[in-house]
LUMSE-495551 format. One record per residue: x, y, z of N, C-alpha, C, O in turn. Coordinates in steps of 0.02 Angstrom, whole numbers, plus 50000, padded with zeros to 5 digits. Example, Ala and Ser with C-alpha at 12.3 -4.5 7.8 and 13.67 -1.06 7.14 Angstrom:
2
506604971650390506154977550390506604983550390507124983450423506424988850354506844994750357506455000250394506705005750402
//
This chain:
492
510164907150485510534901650453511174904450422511164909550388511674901250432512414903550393512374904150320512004901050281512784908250308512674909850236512974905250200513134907250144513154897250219513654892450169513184886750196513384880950190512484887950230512334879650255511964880350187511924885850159511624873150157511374870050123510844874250122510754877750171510354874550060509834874050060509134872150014509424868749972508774872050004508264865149956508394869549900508334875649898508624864149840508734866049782508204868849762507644867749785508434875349685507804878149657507084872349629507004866749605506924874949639506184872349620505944867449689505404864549680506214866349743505864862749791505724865849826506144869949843505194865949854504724869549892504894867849962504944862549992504974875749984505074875450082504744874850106504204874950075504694873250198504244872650206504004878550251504374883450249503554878850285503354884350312503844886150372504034891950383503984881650400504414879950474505164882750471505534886150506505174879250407506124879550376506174888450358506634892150375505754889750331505994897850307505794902650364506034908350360505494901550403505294904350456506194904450502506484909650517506414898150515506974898850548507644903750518508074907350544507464901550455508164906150392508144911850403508694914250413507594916550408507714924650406507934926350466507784923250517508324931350464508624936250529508194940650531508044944950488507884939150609507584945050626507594949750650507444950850708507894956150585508144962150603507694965950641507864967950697506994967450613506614972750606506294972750675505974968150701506454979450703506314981350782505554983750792505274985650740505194983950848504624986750831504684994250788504324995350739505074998050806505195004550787505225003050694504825006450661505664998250657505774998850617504844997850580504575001550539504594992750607503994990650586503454993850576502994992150538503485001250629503125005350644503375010050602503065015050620503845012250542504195016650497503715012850441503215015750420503855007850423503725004250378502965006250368502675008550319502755004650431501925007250415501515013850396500955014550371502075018850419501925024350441502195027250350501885031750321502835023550316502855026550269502385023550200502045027550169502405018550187501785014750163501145021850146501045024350091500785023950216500135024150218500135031050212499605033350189500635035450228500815043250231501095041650151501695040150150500835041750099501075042650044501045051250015501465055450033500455052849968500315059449932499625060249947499475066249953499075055649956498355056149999498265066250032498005071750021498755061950078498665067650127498765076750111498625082250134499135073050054499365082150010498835084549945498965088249898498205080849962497795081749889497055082049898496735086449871496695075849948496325073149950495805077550005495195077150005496255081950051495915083450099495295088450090494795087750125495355093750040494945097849982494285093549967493685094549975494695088049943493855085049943493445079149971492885076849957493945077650017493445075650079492885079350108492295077550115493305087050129492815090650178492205095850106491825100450121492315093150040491735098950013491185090750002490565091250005491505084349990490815079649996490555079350087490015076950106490985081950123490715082050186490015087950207489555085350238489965092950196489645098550180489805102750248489565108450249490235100350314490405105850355491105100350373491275094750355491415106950427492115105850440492015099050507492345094050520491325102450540491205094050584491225088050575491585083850601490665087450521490755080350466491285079050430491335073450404491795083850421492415080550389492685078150434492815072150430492845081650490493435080050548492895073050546493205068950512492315070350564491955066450598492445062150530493065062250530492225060350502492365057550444493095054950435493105049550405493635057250452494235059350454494265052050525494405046150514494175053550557494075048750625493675042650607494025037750615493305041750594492975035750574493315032450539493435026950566493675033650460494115031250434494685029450471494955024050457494945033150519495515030950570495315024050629495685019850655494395025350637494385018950688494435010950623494755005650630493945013250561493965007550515494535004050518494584998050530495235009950502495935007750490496145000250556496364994450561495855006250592496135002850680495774995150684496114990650707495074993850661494734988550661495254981450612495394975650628495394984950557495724978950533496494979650541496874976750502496684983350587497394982550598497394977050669497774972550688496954979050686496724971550743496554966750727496644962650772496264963850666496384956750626496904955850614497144950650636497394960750570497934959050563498184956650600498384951150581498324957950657498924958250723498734952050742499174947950756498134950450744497944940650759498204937550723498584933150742498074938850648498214935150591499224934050595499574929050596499364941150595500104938350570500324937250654500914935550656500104937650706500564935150767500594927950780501004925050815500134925550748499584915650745500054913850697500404909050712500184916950636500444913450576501134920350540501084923650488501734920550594502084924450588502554921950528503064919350551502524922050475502854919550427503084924450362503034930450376503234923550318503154929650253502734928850225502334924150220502794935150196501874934150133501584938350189501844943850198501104936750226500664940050264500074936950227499964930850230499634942050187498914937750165499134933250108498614930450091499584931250071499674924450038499584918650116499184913950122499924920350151499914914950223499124912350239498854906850239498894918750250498244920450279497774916350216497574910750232497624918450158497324915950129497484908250118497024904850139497934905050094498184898450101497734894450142497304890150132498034897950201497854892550255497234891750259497044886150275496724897050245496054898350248495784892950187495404888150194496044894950134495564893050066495784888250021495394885249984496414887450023496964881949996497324886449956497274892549949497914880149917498584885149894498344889049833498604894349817497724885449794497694891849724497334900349755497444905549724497014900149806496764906949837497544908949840497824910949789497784908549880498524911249911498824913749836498804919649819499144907449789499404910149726498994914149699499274918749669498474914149699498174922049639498324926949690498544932349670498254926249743498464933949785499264934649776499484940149792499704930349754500354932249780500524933549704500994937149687500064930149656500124933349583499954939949547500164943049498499434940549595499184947149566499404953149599499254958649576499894952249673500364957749684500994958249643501294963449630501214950249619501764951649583501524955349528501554961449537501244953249462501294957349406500734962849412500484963349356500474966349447499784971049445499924976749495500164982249484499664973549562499544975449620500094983649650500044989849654500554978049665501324979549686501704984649630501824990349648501864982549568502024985249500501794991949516502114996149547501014992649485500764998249497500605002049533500275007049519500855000149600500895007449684501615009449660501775015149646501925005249659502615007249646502545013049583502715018849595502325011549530502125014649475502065020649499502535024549504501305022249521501045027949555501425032249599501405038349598501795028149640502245033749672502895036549634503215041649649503015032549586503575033549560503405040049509503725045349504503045038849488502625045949448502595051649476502695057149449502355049849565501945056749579502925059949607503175065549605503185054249626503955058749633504265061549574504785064849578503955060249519504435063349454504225070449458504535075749465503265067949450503065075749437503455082149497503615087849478503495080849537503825085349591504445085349603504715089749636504765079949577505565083549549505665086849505506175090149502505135086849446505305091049381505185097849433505635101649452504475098349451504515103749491505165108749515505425113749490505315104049583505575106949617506455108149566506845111749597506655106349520507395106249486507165110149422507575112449382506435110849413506265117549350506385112449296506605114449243506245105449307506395102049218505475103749188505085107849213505385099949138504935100049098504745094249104505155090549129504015091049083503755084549108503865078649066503645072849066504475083449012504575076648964505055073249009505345068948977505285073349078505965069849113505495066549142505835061649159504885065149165504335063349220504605055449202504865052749250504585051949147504645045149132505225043249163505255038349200505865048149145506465044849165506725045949242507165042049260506495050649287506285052949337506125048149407506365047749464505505044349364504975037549380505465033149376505735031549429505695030549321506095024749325506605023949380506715019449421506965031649366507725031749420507455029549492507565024049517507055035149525506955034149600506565027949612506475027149673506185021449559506165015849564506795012149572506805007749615507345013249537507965008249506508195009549587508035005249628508505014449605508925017249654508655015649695509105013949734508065014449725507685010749806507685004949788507595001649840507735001049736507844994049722508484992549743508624987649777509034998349716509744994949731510044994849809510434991149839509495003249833509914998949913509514994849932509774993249985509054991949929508604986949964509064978449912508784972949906509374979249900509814974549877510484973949901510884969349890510554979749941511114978549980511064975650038511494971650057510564977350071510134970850111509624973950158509634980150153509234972050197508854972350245509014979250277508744984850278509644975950308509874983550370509954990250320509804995750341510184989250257510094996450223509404999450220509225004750244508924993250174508444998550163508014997450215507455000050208508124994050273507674997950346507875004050386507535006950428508565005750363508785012750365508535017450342508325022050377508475017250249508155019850207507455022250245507215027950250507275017450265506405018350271506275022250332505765025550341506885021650383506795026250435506965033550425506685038150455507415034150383507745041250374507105044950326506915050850330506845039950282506255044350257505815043650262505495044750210505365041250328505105042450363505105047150409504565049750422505715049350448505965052450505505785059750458505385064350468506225058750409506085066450348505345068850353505165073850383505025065150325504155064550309503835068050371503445072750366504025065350426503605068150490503955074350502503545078050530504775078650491504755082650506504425089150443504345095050457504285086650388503985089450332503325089450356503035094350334502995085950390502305086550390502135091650449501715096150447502565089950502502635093950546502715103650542502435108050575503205103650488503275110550438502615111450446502435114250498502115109350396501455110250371501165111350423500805116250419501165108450477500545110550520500635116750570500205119650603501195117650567501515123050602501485129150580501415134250615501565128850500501305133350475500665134650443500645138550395500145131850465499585130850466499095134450520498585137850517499625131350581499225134750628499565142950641499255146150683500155146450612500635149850607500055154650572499955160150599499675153150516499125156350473498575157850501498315163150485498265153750548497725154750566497885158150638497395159250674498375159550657498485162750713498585172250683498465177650711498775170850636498675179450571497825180650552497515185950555497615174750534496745177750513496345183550562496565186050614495695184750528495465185550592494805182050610494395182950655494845177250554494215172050578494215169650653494745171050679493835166850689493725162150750493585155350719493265153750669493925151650767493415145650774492875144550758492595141350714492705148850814491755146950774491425149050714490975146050686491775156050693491615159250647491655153450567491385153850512492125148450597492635141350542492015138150543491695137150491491745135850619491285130350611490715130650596490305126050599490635136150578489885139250555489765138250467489275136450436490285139850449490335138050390490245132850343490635128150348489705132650289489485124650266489665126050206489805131850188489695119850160489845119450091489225121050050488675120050077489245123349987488725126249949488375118049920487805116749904488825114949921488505107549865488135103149928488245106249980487905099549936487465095449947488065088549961488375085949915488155086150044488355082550060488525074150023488035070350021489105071950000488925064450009489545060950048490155060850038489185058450091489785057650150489915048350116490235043950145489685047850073489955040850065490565041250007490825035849995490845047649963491135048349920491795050849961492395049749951491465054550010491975057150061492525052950101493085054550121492075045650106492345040950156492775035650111493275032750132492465034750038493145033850007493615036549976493875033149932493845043149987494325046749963494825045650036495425044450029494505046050101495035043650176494875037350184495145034850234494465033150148494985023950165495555023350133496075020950156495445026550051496155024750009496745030750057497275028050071496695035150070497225041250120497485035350165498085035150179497005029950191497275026050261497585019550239497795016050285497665017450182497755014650135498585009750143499075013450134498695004650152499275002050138499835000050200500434998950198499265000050267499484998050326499754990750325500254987850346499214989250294499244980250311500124977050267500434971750277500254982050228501194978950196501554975150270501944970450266501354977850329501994976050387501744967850384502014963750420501424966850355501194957750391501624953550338501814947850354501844957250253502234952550228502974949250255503294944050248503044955750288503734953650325503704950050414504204950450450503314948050429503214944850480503594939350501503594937250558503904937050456504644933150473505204934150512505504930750554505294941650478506024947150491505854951250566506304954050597505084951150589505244953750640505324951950719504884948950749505964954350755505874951750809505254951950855504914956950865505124943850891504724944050951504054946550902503704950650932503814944750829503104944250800502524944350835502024947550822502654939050897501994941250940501734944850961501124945450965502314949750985502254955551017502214961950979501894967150980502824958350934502804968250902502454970150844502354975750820502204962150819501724967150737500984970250772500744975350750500634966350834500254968950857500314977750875499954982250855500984978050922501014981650913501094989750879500914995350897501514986550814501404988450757501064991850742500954997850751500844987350710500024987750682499484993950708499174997950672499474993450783498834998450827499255003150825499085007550786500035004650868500375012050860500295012450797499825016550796500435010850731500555014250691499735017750662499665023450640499245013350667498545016850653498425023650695498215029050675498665021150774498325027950782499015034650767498915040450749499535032150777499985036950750499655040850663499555046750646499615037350645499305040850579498655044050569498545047750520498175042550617497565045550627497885052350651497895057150612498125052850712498365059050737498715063350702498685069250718499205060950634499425064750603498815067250530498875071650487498425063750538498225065950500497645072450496497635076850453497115071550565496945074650603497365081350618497225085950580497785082550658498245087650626498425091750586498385097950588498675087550536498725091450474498015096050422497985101550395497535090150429496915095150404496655098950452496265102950427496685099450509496765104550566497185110850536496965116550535497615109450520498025114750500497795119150423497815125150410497595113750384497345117650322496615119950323496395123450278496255118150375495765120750370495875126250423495615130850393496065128550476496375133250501496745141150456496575147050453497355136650427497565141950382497415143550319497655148350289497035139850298496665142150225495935145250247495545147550206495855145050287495145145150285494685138750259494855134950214494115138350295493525132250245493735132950170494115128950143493355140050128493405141450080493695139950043493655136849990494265143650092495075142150049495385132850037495895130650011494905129950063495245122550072494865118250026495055112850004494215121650011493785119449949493915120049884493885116149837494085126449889494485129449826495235126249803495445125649745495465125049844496095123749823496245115849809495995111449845496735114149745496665106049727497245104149751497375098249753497735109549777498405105549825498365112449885498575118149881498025109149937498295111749996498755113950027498875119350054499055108550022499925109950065500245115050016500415120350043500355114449947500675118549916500465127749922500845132449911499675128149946499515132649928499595136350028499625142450037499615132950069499645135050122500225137250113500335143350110500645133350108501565134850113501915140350079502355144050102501575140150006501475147149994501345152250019501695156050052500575152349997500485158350075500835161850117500855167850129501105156950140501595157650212502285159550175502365165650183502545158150156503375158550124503415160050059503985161250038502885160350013503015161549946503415155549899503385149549911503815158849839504235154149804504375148849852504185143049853504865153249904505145144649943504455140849976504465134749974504165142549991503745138050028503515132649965503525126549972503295136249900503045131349858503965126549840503915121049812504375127849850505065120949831504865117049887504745111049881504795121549972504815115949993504375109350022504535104350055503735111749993503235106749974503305102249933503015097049947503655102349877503965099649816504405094049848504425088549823504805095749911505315092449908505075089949990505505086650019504415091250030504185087050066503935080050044504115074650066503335081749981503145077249937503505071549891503255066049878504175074249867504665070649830504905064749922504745058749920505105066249960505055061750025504575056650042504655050550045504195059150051503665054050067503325050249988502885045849993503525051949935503345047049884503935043049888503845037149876504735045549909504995039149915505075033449978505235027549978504875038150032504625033250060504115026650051504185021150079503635028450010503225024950003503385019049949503165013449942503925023249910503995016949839504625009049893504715003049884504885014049942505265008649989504845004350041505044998750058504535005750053503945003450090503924996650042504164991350060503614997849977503104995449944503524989349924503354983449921504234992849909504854985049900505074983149937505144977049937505264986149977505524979750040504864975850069505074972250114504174975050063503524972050087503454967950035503414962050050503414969949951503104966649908503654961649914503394956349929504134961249910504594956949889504714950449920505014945549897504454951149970504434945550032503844941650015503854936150043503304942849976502634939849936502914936549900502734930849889503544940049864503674935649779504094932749817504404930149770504464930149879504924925249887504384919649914504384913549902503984922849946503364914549976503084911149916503084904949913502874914449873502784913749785503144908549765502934902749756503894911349757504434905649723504394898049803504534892249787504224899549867504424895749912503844889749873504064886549825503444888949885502754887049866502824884049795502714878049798502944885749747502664885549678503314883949650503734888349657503534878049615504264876849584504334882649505504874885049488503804883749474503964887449436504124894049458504474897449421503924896449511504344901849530504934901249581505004905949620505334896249584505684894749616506294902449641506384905749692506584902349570506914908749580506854913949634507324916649664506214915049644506124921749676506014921449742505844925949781506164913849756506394911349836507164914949852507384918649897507354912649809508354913049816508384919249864508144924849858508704916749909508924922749967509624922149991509924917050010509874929249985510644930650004510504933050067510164937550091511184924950104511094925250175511624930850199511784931750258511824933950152512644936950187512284945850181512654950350202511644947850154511404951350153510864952350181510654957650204510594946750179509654947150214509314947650177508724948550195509474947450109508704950450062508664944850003509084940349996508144945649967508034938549906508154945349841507824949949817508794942249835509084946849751508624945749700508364950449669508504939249688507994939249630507244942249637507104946649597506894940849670506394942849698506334953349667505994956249624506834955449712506844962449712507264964749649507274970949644507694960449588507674962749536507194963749480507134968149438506734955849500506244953149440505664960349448505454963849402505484960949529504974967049538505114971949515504684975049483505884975149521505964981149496506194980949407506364986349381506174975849374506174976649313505374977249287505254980449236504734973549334504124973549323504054980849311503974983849258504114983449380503914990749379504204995849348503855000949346504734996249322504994999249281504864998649196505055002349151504504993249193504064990549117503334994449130503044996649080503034995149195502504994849182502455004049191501995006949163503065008449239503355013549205503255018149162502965023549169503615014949097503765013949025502975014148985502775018548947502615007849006502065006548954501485010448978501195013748935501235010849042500895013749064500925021949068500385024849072501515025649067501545031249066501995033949015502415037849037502015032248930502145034248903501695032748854501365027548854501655038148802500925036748729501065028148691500705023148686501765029448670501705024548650501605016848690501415011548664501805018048760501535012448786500795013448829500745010048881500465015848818499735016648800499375013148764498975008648776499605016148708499425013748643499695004448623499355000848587500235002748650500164995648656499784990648694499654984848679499574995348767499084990248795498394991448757497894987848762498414994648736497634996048720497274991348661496754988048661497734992548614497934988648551497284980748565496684979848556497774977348586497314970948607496424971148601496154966348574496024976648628495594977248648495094983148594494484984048594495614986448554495434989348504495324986148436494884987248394495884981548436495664974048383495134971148395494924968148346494744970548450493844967848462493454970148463492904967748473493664979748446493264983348451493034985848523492594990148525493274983548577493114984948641493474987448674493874985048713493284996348655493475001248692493755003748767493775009748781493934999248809493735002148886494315004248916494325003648977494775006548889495455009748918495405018848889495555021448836495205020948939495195027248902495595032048952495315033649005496145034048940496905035148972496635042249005496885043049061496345045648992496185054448986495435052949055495215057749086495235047749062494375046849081494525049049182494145051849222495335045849195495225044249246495885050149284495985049749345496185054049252496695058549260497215055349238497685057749269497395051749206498095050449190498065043549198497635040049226498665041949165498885033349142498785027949209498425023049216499345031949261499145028249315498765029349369498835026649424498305034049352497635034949384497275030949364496885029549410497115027049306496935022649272496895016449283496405012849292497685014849282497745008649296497755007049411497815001549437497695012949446497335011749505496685010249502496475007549553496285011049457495715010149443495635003949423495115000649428496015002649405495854993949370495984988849405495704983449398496564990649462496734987049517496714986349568497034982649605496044992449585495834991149670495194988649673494934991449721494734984249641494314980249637494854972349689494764969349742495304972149644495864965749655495984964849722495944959649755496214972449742496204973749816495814970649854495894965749892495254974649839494864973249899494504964949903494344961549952494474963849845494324954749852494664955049893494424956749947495334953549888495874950449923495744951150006495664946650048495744958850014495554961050082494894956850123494834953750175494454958950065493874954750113494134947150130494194945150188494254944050081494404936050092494974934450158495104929750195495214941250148495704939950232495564940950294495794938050343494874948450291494504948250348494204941450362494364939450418493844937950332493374931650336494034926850359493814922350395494594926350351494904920450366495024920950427495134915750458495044926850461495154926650537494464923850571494374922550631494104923550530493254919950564493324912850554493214908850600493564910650483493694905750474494124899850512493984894050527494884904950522495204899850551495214899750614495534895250641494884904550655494544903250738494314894750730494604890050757493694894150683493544886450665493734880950641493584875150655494154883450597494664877250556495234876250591495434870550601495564881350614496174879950687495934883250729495944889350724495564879350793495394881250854495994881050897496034884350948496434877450878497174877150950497714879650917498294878950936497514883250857498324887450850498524894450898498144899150908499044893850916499384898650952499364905950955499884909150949498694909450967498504918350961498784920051022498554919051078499554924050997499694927551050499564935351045499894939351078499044937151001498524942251009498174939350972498294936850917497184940151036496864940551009496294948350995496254953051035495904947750928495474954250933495114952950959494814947650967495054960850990494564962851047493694961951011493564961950951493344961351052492674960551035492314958250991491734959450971492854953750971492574947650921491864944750920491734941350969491484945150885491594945250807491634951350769491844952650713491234956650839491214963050791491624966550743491554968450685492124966750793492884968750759492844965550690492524969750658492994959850644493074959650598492464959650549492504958650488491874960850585491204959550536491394966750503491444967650443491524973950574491654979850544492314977950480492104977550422492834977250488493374974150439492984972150364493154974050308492504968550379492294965350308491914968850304491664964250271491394974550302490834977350297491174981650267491084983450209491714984150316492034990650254492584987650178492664991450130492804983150179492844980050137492314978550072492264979850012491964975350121491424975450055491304981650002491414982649942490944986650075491044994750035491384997549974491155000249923492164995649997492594997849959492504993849903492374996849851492524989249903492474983849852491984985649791492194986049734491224986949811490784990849775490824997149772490335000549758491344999449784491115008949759491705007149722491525010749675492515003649691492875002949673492594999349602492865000949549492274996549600491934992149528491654997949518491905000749469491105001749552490495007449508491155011849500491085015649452491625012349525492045019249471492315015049422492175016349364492725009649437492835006049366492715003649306493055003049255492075002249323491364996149306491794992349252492004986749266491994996549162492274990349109492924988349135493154982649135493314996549167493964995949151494324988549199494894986349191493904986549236494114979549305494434975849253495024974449257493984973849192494424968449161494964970349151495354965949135495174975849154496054975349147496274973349209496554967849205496264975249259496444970649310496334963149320496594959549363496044962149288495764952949310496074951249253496464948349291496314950049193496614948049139497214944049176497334938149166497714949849238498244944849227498214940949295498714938349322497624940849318497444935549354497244929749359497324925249401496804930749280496804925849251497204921449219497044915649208497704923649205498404921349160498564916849199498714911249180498554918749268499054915249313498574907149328498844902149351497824907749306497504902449320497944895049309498164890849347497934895849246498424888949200499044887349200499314881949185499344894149224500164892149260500034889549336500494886249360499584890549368499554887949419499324879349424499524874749458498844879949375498684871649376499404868849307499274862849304499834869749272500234869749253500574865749301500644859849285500814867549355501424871549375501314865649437501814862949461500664864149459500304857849501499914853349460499404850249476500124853449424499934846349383500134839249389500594836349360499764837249427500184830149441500454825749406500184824949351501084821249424501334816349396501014810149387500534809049424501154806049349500704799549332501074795949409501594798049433500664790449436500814789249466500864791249546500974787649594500784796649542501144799849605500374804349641499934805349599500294805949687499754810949720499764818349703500204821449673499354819949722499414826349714499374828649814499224827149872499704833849759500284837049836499714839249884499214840649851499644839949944499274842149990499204850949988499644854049958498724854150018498844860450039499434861450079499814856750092499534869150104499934872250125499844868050218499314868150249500314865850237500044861950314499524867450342499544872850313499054866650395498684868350426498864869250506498674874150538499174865150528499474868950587500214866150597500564868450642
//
């Protein structure tokens, strides 16, 4: 649409059809397939692998393990690819849920990425890039706060310059990321080509502790973690039918393989032992291998791929908070989209002032000490900042219960709307239906319950501002005297 035609004043709600035609659809399969690839390749892969394979109790069962999590991934990236090719629109699971459950399901999902969800990945990465710039520039961790904020502010501002920038952005650090990871495995296998272990001599080798392959399997669902962002933008990409599917499957198994790989490589060049022992892998291989420099340039592989991921996380979330404002007149605002750019300015300021608050409160004492406050006046203790590694280790804890509702309720809608829309338009469907998504919701579920038993009190902090949103939502659809109340979101 031209950037001077008309369009429905703030607070009137678009319709599904109309905003669907407005976006330019930049995003190439290639770009879609960056997007995914940087998303899900966050810091997982530089931490986690240590203790996958010591709850695994041998190097077989990890690799096994390692793969399984890659087919899970693959299982609901094949719902996806039904879901957003049927209903190629923005949002992704606000769409999905809507149509499934009606408009208040949809708004608590598109609410609780705005102030929670979304906020706090961004958060998290924005952190784990401070800590490794102080690193790698020799500051001290009192800069970590201001650090966090910057490389939030600065991926906000080119993703405000529009679309074609920060799908640039996302390719160049992405493109970075894979040749950094690539480093790693090279010199991985560079190490184990110096040992004088064998192979077999590797696979013989078991862990001293006593297996639990179910602690194991959620430390690589969250590693596989954050695929499903490509479906919010399902608007922007060309030929949707074709390419989020495709998407979607290259980019799963692209990331299985890299990941596979890479702990190939650390368990290779560290040795088993050495991979049990150690709480950062990559840093300690690279070492190894190169010394001082090897440990900067781990520092400054890692500082990459966390910003990849915080771009990922805004150019995806932001397309939620514009279906949000499309839908809902009190969020009208965060519809507003600049046609001469491609992107919704408000949308991607309001997020990056969120996350830059939550920053601030979440990772500094004194804003600690203000959320807590509330809950210390009732005497009810359940924020305990130190319990879970840190502030926003914490608050991941509080907000992947949220998740996975959400998740499950989206696996089930692809069951659902097979029945509720039997003649809508699947120009992919999943293979071996029903299985395919029963696996989808089964591991869902999983996650869902091992995410509450690590949380168990701390959830109510996550559900608080979900709740908030209850009464602005019936607020906000409160009908007029006189007049009906508005229908759901259309159905086909």
């Amino acid at each position: 649409m031209p950037a001077d035609q008309e369009h429905p004043e703030p607070g009137e709600p678009q319709t599904a059809s109309s905003q669907t035609e407005q976006y330019q659809k930049k995003l190439t399969l290639w770009d879609t397939i960056n997007i995914i690839i940087g998303i899900v390749i966050g810091v997982s892969i530089f931490k986690v692998p240590s203790l996958v394979f010591a709850n695994a109790g041998s190097i077989e069962a990890g690799v096994v393990i390692w793969c399984l999590g890659g087919f899970l991934m693959l299982a609901g990236a094949l719902c996806y690819a039904e879901l957003a090719s049927s209903l190629p629109e923005t949002g992704g699971d606000y769409v999905f849920l809507s149509k499934t459950y009606g408009r208040g399901t949809g708004f608590l999902f598109g609410w609780a990425q705005f102030v929670a969800i979304n906020p706090g990945n961004i958060g998290i990465m924005s952190y784990v890039f401070a800590h490794y710039a102080a690193t790698f520039l020799e500051l001290s961790e009192d800069w970590a706060v201001l650090l966090a904020a910057f490389s939030a502010c600065i991926l906000i501002f080119l993703n405000l310059l529009g679309l074609l920038v920060g799908k640039r952005a996302q390719n160049i650090l992405t493109f970075a990321k894979v040749i950094g990871l690539a480093a790693i495995a090279l010199t991985g296998f560079y190490l184990g080509l110096q040992n004088t272990n064998s192979i077999p001599e590797l696979l013989s080798t078991k862990s001293q502790s006593a297996p639990n392959y179910g602690l194991a399997m959620v430390f690589v669902l969250y590693a596989y973690g954050g695929w499903n962002d490509a479906a919010f933008v399902a608007a922007e990409v060309k030929q949707p039918g074709k390419n989020i599917p495709k998407a979607l499957i290259f980019g799963s198994l692209g990331i299985t393989a890299i990941y596979l790989i890479i702990n190939a490589a650390y368990v290779w060049g560290l040795g088993y032992d050495g991979l049990l022992n150690s709480g950062a892998p990559a840093a300690d291989l690279l070492g190894n291998a190169w010394g001082p420099m090897g440990e900067k340039a781990i520092s400054l592989v890692i500082m990459i791929s966390s910003l990849g991921a915080i771009n990922g996380l805004i150019l995806t979330g932001s397309r939620v908070n514009v279906r949000l404002g499309m839908d809902h007149p009190l969020f009208a605002a965060l519809a507003r989209w600049n046609y001469r750019v491609n992107a919704p300015i408000f949308s991607l300021v309001i997020q990056g002032l969120i996350s830059v608050c939550m920053i601030v409160l979440v990772g500094t004492d004194i804003g600690q000490q203000i959320l807590a406050k509330p809950f210390e006046l009732i005497q009810w203790e359940i924020i305990n900042w130190n319990q879970y590694g840190g502030g926003f280790d914490t608050l991941l804890a509080a907000t992947a219960p949220l998740f996975w509702i959400f998740f499950l309720l989206t696996g089930l809608s692809l069951i659902i709307l097979r029945f509720k829309l039997p003649d809508l338009e699947r120009p992919f469907r999943v293979p071996f239906y029903p299985i395919t998504p029963i696996i989808f919701c089964a591991t869902s579920c999983y996650m869902l319950y091992s995410s509450l038993d690590y949380a168990r009190g701390l959830t109510i902090l996550g559900i608080i501002p979900v709740l908030v949103g209850i009464p602005l939502y019936l607020k906000n659809h409160q009908p007029k005297k006189d007049q009906p109340t508005p229908p759901d979101l259309p159905s086909d």
